[in-house]
C-alpha positions in Angstrom: 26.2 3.1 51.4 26.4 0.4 48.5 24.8 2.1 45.9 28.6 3.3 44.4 30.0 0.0 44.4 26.7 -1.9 43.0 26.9 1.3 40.0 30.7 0.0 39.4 29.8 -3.6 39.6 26.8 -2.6 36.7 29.5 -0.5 34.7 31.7 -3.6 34.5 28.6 -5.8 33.3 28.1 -3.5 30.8 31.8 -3.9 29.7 31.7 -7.1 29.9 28.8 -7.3 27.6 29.9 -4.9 25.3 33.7 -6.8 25.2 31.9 -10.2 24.1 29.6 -8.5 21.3 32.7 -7.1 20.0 35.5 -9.9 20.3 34.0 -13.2 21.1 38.0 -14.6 20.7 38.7 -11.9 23.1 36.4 -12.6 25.9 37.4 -16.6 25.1 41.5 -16.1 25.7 40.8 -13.8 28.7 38.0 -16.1 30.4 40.8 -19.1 29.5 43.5 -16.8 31.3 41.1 -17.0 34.1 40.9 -20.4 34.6 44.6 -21.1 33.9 45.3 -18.7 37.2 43.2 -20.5 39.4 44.3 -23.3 38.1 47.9 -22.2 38.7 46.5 -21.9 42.4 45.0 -25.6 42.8 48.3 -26.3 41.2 50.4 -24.8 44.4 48.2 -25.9 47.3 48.4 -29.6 46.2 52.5 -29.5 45.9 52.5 -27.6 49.5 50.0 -29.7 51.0 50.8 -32.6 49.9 53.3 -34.1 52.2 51.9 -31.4 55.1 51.2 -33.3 58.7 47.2 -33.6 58.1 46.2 -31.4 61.1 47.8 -28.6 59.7 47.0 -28.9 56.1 43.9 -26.8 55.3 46.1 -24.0 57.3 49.0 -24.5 54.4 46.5 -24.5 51.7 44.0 -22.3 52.6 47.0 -19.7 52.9 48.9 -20.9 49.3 45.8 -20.2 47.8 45.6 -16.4 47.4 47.9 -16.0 44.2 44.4 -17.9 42.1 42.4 -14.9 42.8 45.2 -12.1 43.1 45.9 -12.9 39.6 42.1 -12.6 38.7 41.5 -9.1 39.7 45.2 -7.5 39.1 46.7 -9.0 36.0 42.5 -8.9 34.6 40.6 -11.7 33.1 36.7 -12.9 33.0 36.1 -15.2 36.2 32.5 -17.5 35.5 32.3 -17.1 39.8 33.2 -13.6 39.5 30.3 -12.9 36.3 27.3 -14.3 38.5 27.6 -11.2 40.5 29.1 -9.0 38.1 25.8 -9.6 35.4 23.4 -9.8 38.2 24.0 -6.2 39.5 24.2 -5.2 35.8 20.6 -6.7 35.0 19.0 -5.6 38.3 20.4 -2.2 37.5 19.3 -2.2 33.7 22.3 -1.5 32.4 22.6 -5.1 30.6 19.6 -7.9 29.8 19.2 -11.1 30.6 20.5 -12.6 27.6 24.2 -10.6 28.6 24.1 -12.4 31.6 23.3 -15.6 30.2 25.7 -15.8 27.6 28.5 -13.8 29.4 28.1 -16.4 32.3 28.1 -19.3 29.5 31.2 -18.2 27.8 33.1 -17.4 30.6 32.4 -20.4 32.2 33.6 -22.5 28.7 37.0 -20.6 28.7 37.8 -21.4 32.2 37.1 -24.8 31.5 39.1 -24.4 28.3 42.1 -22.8 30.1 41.8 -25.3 33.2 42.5 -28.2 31.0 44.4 -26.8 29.2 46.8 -26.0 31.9 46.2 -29.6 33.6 47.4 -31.5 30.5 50.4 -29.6 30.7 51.2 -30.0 34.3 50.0 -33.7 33.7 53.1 -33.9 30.7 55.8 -32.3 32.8 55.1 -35.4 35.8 53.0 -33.7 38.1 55.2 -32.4 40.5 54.7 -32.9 44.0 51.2 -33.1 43.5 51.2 -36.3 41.9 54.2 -37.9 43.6 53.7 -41.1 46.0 51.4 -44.1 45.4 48.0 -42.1 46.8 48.3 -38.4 45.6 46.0 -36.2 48.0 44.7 -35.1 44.9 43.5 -38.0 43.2 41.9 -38.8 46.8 40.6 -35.4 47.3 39.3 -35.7 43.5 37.8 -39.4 43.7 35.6 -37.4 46.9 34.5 -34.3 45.3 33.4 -36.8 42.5 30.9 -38.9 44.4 29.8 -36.2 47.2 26.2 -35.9 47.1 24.3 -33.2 45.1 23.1 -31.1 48.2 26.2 -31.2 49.8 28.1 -29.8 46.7 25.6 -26.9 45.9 25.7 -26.0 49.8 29.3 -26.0 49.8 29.8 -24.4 46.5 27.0 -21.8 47.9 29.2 -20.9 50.7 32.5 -20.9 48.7 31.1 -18.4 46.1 29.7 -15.9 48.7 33.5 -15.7 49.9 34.7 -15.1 46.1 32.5 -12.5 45.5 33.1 -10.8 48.8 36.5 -10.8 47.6 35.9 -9.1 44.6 33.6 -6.7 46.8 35.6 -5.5 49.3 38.9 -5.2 47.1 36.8 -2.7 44.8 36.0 -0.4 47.8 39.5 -0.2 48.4 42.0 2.3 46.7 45.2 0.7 48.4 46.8 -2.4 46.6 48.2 -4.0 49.9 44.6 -3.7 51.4 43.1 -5.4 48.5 45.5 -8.2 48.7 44.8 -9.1 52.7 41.4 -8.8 52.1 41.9 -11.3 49.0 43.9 -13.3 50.7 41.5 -13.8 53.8 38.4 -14.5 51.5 39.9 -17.5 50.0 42.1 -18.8 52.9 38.8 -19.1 54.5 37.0 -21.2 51.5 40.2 -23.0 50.6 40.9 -23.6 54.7 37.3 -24.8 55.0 36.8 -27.1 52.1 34.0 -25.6 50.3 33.6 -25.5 46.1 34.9 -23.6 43.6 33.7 -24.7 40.2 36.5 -23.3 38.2 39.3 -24.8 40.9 37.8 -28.2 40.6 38.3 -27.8 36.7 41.9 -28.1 37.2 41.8 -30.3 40.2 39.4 -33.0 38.4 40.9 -32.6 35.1 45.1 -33.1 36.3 43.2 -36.2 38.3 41.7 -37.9 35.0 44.9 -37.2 33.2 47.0 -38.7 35.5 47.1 -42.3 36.8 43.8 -42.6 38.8 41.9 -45.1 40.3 38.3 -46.4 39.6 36.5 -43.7 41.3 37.6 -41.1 39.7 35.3 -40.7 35.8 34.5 -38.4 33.6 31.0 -38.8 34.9 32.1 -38.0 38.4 33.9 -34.4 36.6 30.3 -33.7 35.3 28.2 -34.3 38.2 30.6 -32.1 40.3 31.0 -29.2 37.6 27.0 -29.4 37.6 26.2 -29.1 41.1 29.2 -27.0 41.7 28.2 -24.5 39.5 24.7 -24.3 40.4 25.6 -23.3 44.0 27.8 -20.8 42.7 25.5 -18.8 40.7 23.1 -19.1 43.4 25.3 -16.8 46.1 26.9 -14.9 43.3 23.4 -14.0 42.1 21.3 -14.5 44.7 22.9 -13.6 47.7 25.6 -10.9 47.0 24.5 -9.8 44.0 20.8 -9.4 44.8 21.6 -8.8 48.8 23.5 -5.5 48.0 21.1 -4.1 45.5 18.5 -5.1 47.8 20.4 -3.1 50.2 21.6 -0.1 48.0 17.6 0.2 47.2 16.7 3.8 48.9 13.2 3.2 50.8 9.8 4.1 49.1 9.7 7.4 50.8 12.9 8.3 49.9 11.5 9.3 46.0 8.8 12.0 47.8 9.6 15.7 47.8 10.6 16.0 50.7 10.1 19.4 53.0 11.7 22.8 52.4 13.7 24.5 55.8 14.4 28.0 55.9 16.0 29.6 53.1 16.7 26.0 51.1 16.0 25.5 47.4 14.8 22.4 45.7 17.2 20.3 43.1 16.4 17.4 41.4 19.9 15.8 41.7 21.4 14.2 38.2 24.5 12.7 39.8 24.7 9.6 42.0 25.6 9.1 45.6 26.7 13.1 46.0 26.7 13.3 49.9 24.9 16.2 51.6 25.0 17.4 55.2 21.7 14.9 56.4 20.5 13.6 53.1 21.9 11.9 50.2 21.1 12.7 47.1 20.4 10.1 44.3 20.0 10.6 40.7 16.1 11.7 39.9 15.5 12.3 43.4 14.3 15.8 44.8 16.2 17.5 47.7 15.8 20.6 49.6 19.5 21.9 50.6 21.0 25.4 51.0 21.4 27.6 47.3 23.8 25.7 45.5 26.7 28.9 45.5 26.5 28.3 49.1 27.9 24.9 49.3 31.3 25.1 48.9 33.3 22.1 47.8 30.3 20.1 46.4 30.4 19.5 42.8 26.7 19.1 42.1 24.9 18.5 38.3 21.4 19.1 39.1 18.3 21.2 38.4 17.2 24.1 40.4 13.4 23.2 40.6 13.1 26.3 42.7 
């Protein structure tokens, strides 16, 4: 049921890989594009939110919040939140070793950082918009409390925030229509945005336009590192640990499933060298052996595989 999209999601690692061995300057400017449209995001909700009646807030914000990710996956660039599920299905599935994931996930994670305050100082020169306007900006407040939240609180809401990303990313690639894509995008992060959870690469831009600007005490440059630490640790745990692992888990056919199974009458047996090719009752797998009906006598069915007998 998962195995196509895991195989994608292993393809792309492998990409990615390959993309970073081959232009390290590359894979910098797109991971920095990455950050910069998120940032572009954080950027939006805190002008619509800010003078929004408090009760109704996380409803404007959460829904503002779509274009950060929409950008992501349609105009392309290399996500750090995106990569922990992305190199996880590509080292569970051997197409890509460890040391890929490590330093795709390491690189990425530097550009969007790069691009995030790189798009903050900016925003920061042009007077902040409505984002910074008033005596108490929301999001010098909001940043001053992401700054000195407690380390188990940030990794379990970062946890939760990541699970939604990467579902995101999921669902849109089992979707051929664009439209569908977008409303499942936009439902993903309206729901992390809408319930206040932690997106490492957002809080780049949020806690970077808050130490440019005019801030109070609370808000450090020690406070940005203990965030971006915990922060990212949660992330990489549900990007790599739940959705990434959970669906290979879950893609995994059961031990029995790799036995020669038994003939019926007037079936031959193929050892199957495509993946996911859907029979009537069985599925086959690449390397696993089926019995099915003579292979002239399926019409319709494109199958690469070896007649055994």
């Amino acid at each position: 049921m998962f195995l196509e999209t895991v195989d994608q999601f292993a393809t792309i690692a492998t990409t990615k890989a390959a993309f970073l061995r081959r232009s390290p300057v590359g894979f910098w400017i797109s991971s920095m594009m990455a950050g910069a449209y998120v940032g572009l995001g954080i950027i939006l909700i805190f002008c619509v939110g800010a003078n929004v009646d408090p009760s109704i807030r996380p409803i404007v914000m959460g829904a503002s919040f779509g274009i950060a990710l929409t950008l992501v996956i349609f105009a392309g660039s290399d996500l750090f939140t995106g990569h922990t599920m992305f190199m996880t299905l590509g080292w569970l599935r051997r197409r890509t070793s460890l040391r890929d994931l490590a330093t795709c996930w390491g690189a990425s994670w530097a550009g969007n950082l790069a691009g995030c305050v790189f798009l903050a100082a900016i925003f920061v020169a042009g007077g902040g918009g409505l984002a910074l306007a008033g005596k108490s900006p929301l999001i010098l407040n909001i940043a001053a409390a992401k700054m000195n939240a407690p380390a188990l609180e940030l990794v379990a809401r970062a946890m939760l925030c990541n699970w939604l990303v990467c579902l995101a990313i999921w669902t849109s690639a089992r979707m051929t229509n664009d439209t569908a894509k977008c409303i499942a995008i936009f439902w993903c992060v309206y729901a992390f945005i809408g319930s206040g959870f932690e997106h490492s690469v957002a809080n780049m831009t949020l806690l970077s336009i808050a130490l440019l600007a005019e801030h109070p005490p609370t808000v450090t440059l020690g406070g940005l590192g203990w965030n971006l630490l915990w922060v990212t640790i949660g992330n990489a745990i549900s990007g790599a640990g739940i959705v990434g692992l959970g669906y290979w888990t879950a893609s995994r056919p059961p031990a029995e499933a790799d036995a020669t199974p038994q003939p019926r009458k007037g079936e031959v047996l193929v050892k199957a060298e495509t993946i996911g090719v859907s029979m009537p009752e069985v599925l086959v797998r690449k390397g696993v052996y089926a019995w099915m009906p003579p292979l002239p006598a399926i019409p319709g069915i494109e199958l690469a595989g070896t007649i055994v007998e």
